[in-house]
C-alpha positions as CSV (number, residue, x, y, z in Angstrom):
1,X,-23.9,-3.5,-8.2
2,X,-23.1,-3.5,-4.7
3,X,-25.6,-1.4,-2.9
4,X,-24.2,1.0,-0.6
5,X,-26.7,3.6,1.7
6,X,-25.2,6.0,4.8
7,X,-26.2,7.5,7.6
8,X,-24.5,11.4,8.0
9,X,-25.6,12.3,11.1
10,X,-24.0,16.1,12.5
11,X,-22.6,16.2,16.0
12,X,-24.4,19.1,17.3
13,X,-26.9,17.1,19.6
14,X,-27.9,14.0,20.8
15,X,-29.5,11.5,18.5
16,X,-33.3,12.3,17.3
17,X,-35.2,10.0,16.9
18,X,-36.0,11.2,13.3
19,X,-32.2,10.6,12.9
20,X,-32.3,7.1,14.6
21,X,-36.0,6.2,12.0
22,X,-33.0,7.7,8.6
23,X,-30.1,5.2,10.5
24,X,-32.7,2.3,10.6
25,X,-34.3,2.7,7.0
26,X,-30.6,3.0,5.5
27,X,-29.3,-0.2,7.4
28,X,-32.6,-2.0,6.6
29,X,-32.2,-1.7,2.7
30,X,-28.6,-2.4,3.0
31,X,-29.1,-5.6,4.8
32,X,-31.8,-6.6,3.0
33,X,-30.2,-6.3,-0.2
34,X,-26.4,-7.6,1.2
35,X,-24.8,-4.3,0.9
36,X,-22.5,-1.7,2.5
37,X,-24.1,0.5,5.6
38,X,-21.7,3.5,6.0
39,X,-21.4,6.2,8.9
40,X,-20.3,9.3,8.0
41,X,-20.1,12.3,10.5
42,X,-20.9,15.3,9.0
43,X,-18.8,17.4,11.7
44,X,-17.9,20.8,9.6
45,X,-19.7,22.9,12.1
46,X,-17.1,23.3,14.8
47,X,-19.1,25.9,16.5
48,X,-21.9,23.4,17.4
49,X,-20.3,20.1,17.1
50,X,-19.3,18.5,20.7
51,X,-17.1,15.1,21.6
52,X,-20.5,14.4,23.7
53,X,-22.6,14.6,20.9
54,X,-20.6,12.6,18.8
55,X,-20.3,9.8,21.3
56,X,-24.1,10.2,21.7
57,X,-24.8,9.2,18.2
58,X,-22.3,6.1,18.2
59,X,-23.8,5.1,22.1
60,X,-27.4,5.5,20.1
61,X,-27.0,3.2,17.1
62,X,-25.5,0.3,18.8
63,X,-28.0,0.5,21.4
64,X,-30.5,0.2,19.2
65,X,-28.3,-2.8,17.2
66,X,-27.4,-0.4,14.0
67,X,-24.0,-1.9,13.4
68,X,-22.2,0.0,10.5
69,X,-19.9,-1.6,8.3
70,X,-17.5,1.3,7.3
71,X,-16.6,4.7,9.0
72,X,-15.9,5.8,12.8
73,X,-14.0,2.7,15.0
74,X,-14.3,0.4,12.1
75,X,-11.9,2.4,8.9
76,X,-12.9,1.2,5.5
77,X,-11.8,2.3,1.9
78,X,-13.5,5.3,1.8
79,X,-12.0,7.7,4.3
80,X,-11.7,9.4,6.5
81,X,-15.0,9.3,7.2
82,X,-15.0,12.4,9.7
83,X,-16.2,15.3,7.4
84,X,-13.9,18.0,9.4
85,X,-10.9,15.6,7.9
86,X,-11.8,15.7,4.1
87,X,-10.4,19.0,3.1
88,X,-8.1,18.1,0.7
89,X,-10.5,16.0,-0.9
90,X,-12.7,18.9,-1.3
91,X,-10.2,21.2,-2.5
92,X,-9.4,18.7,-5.2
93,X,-13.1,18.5,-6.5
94,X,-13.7,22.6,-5.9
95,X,-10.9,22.6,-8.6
96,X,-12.5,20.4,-11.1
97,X,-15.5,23.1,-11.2
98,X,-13.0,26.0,-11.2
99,X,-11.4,24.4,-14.8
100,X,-14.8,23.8,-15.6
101,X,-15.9,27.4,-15.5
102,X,-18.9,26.1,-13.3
103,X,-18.1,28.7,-10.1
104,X,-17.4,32.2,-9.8
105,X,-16.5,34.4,-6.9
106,X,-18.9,36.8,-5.6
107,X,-18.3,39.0,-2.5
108,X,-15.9,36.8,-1.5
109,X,-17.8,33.1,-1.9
110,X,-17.6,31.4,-4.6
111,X,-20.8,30.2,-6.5
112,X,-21.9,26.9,-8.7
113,X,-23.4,28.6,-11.8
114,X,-27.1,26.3,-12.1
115,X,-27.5,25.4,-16.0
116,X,-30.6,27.4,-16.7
117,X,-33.1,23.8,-17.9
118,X,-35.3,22.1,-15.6
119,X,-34.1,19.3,-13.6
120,X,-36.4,16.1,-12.9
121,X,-35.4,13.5,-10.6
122,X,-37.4,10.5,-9.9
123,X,-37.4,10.1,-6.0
124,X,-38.2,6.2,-5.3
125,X,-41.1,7.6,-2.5
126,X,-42.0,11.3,-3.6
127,X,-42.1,9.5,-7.2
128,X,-41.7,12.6,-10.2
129,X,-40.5,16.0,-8.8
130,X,-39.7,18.6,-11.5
131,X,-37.6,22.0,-10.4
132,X,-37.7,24.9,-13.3
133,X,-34.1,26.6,-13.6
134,X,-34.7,28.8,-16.0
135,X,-36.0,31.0,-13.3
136,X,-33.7,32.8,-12.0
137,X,-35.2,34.8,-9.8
138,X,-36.3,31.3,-7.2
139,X,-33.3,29.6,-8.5
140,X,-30.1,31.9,-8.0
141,X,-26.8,30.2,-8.4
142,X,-26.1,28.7,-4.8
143,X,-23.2,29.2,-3.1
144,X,-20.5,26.4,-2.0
145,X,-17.7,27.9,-0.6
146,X,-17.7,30.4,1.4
147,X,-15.7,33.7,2.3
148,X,-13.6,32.3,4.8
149,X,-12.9,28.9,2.8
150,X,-15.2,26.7,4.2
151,X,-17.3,24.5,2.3
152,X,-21.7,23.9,2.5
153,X,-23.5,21.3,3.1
154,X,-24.6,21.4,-0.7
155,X,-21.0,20.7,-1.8
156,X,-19.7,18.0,0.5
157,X,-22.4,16.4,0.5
158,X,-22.4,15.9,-2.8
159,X,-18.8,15.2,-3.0
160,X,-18.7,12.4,-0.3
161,X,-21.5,10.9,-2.1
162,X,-19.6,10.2,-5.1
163,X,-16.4,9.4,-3.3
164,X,-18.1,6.9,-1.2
165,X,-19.8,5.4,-3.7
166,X,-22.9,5.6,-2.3
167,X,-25.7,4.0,-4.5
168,X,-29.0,5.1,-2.3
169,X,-29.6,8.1,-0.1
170,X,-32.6,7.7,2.0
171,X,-33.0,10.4,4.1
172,X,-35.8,13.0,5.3
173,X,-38.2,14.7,2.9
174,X,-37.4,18.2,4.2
175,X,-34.1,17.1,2.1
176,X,-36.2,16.8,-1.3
177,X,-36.1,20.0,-2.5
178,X,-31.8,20.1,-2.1
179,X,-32.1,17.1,-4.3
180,X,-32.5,18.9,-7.9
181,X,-29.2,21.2,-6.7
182,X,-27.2,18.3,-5.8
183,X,-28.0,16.8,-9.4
184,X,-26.9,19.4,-10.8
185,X,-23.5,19.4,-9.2
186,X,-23.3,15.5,-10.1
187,X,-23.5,16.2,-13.5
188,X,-21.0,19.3,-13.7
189,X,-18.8,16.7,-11.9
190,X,-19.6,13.9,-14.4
191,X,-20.7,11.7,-11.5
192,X,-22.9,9.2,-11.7
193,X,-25.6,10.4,-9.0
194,X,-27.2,7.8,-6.3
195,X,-31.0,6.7,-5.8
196,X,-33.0,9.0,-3.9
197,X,-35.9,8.2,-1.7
198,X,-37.2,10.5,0.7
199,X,-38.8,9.4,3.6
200,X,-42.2,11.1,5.4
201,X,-41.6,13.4,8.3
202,X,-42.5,12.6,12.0
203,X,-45.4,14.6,13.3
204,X,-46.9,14.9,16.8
205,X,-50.0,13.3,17.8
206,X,-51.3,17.0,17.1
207,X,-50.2,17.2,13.4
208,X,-47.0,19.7,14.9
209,X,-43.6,18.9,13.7
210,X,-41.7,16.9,15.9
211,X,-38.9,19.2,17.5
212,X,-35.4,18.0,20.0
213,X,-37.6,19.0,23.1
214,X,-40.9,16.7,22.6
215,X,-41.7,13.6,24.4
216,X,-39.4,11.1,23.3
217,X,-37.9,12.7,21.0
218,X,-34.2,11.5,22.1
219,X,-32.9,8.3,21.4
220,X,-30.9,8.2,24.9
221,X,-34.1,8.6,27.4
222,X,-35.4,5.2,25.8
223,X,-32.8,3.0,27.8
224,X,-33.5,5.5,30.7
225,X,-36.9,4.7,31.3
226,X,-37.0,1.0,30.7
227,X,-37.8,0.3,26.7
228,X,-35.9,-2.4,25.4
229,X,-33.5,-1.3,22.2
230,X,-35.7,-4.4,20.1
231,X,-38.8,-2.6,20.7
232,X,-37.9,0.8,20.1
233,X,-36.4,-0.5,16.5
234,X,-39.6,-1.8,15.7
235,X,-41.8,1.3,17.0
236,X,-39.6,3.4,15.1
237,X,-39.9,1.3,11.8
238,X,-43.1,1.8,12.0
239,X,-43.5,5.5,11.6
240,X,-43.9,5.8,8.0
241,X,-43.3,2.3,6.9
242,X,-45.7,-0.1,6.5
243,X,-45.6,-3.8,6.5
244,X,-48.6,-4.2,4.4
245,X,-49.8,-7.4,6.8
246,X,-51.7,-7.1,10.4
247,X,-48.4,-8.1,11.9
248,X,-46.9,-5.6,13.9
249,X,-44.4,-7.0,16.6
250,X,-40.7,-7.8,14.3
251,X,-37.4,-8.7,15.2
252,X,-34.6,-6.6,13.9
253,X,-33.7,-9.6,11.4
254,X,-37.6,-10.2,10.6
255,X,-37.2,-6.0,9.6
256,X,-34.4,-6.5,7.4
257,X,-36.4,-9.2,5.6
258,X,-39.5,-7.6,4.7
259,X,-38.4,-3.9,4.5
260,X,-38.8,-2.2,0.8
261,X,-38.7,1.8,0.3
262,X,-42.2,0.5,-1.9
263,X,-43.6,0.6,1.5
264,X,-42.9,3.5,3.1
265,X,-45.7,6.3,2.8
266,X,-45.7,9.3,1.6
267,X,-47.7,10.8,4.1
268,X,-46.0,12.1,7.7
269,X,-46.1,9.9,10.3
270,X,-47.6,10.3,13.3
271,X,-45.5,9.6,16.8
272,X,-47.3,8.3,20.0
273,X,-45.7,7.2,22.5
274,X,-48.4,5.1,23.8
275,X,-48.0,3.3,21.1
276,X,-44.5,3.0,21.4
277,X,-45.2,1.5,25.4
278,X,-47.7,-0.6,23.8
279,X,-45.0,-2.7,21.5
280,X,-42.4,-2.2,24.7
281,X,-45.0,-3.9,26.5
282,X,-45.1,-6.8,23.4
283,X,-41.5,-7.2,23.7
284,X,-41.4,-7.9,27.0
285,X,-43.2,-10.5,26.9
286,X,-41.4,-12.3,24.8
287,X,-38.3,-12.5,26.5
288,X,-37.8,-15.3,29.3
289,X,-38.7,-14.7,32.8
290,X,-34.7,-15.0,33.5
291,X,-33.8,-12.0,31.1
292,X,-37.0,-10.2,32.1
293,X,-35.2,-10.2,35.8
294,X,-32.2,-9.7,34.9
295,X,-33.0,-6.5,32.8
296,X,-35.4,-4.9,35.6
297,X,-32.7,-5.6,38.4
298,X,-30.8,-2.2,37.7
299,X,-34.4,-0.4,38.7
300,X,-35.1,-2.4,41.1
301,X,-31.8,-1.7,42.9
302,X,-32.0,2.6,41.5
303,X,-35.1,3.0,43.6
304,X,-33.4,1.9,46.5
305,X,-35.5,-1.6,46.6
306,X,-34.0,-4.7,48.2
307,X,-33.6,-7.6,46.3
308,X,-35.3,-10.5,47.9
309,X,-34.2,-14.5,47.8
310,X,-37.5,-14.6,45.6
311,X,-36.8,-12.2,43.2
312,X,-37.4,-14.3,40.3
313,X,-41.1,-15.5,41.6
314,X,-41.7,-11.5,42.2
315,X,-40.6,-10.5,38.7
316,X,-43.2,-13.4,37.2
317,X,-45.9,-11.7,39.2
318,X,-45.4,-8.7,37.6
319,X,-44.1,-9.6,33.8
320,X,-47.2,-8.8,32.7
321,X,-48.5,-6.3,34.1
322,X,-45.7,-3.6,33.3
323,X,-44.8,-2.2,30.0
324,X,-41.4,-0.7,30.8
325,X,-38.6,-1.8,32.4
326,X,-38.7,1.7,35.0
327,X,-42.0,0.1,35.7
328,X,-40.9,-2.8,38.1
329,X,-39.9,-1.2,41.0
330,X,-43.1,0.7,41.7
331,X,-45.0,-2.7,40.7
332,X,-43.3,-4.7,42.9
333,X,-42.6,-2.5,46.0
């Protein structure tokens, strides 16, 4: 079996870094076990979903080195791998649960009739969760289409799944409880349904959930102020993944070596973003005093600083000192 994980990230913003932690741990396990990374765009919202946003998602993974091996600029079997394209696909599978008798109308939508039995899946992270359907009453029948013809998140998501093959969903834990739904819609479909493994949320340092507008919180100020992409990868591995050693300075590659879902915790993780300047600062200094210059040069110059002849011997004097990039200038000035 080839394994085959995905990324679906929706348009409607620029990338999280909760979404950027979901990108890494999926291309992680698919390196590490020679498989198939996909993007898909989950783009149905056309209300919310802007050209800027998209671009900010595909600017955000290769910045950070999260090449993806099918979907958007790179085609693949499986597509299209736009959601807002798939509708006929769709159609065609909404059809298999109308011969079925698994979906009735109701106002207008049309709902997936649960089979009253409890569902148990065994989520490689959360381990055992049950959900009781024979309550009805917390378990009514969900909708997945709705009155104007328009499909949730439930249903495509479930469909693309199975189209694409995928063979492991890793994604966030505010996801988990979805899970029991979607297995039940695999099985009305006859599908054979993926791996799950949901990962831990990403707190504040104040035990808050992380929201868009906290400190650093978006993937795109990280290049802004001065991180390098390598660090940032391995800061963000970090939260909620453990290596199980003292080592905490990797490489992408060294990552993609040692990363197992059997390490991740099940407890959230906790961001801090002097901890994230700390391995910025660790990254630095591992990268030649020529690359070093070279990388602070464009700060140097954006704070309206000359370059002197001795720029190199100026960047040595401060290599050390500074943990971000944006750091130089008021270092050397």
């Amino acid at each position: 079996m080839t394994v085959r994980t995905r990324f679906a990230p929706s348009p409607t913003g620029y990338l999280h870094v909760g979404g950027a932690r979901t990108a890494l741990f999926n291309w992680l396990f698919a390196r590490k076990h020679g498989g198939v990374f996909v993007l898909r765009v989950e783009d149905t919202d056309e209300a919310r979903n802007t050209e800027a946003a998209r671009q900010a998602i595909f600017d955000g993974m290769n910045w950070l080195g999260l090449d993806w091996d099918e979907g958007p600029e790179k085609g693949g079997d499986f597509g299209p791998y736009y959601q807002s394209e798939r509708k006929d696909i769709y159609d065609t599978w909404f059809q298999k649960l109308v011969a079925a008798d698994r979906v009735y109308e109701d106002g207008g939508a049309w709902r997936f009739r649960f089979e009253r039995k409890p569902i148990t899946m065994n989520d490689l992270v959360c381990g055992e969760v049950t959900i009781d359907y024979r309550d009805e009453s917390n378990t009514p029948d969900m909708v997945v289409k709705r009155s104007d013809g328009s499909y949730v998140f439930h249903f495509v998501n479930v469909v693309d799944d199975l189209e694409m093959g995928i063979t492991h969903v890793i994604r966030g834990e505010d996801h988990l409880m979805n899970t029991p739904k979607h297995l039940q819609l695999i099985e009305s479909f006859g599908g054979k349904a993926p791996q799950y493994a949901h990962i831990p949320l990403i707190l504040n340092p104040d035990g808050s959930k992380m929201s868009k507008r906290d400190e650093g919180a978006a993937v795109g100020d990280y290049p802004r102020q001065g991180f390098l992409s390598s660090a940032v990868v391995n800061f963000i591995a970090l939260l909620g993944w453990n290596p199980k050693t003292e080592q905490e300075i990797f490489t992408l590659a060294e990552l993609a070596d040692i990363f197992t879902l059997e390490n991740v915790n099940r407890s959230p993780a906790r961001f801090d973003i002097e901890k994230c300047r700390w391995v910025s600062q660790q990254h630095l200094a591992k990268i030649s005093l020529e690359e070093f210059a070279t990388a602070a040069q464009p700060f140097v110059e954006a704070a309206g600083l000359p370059i002197p002849e001795n720029y190199q011997a100026v960047a040595a004097a401060v290599k050390e000192k500074v943990r971000l990039l944006g750091e130089v200038p008021a270092a050397v000035d």
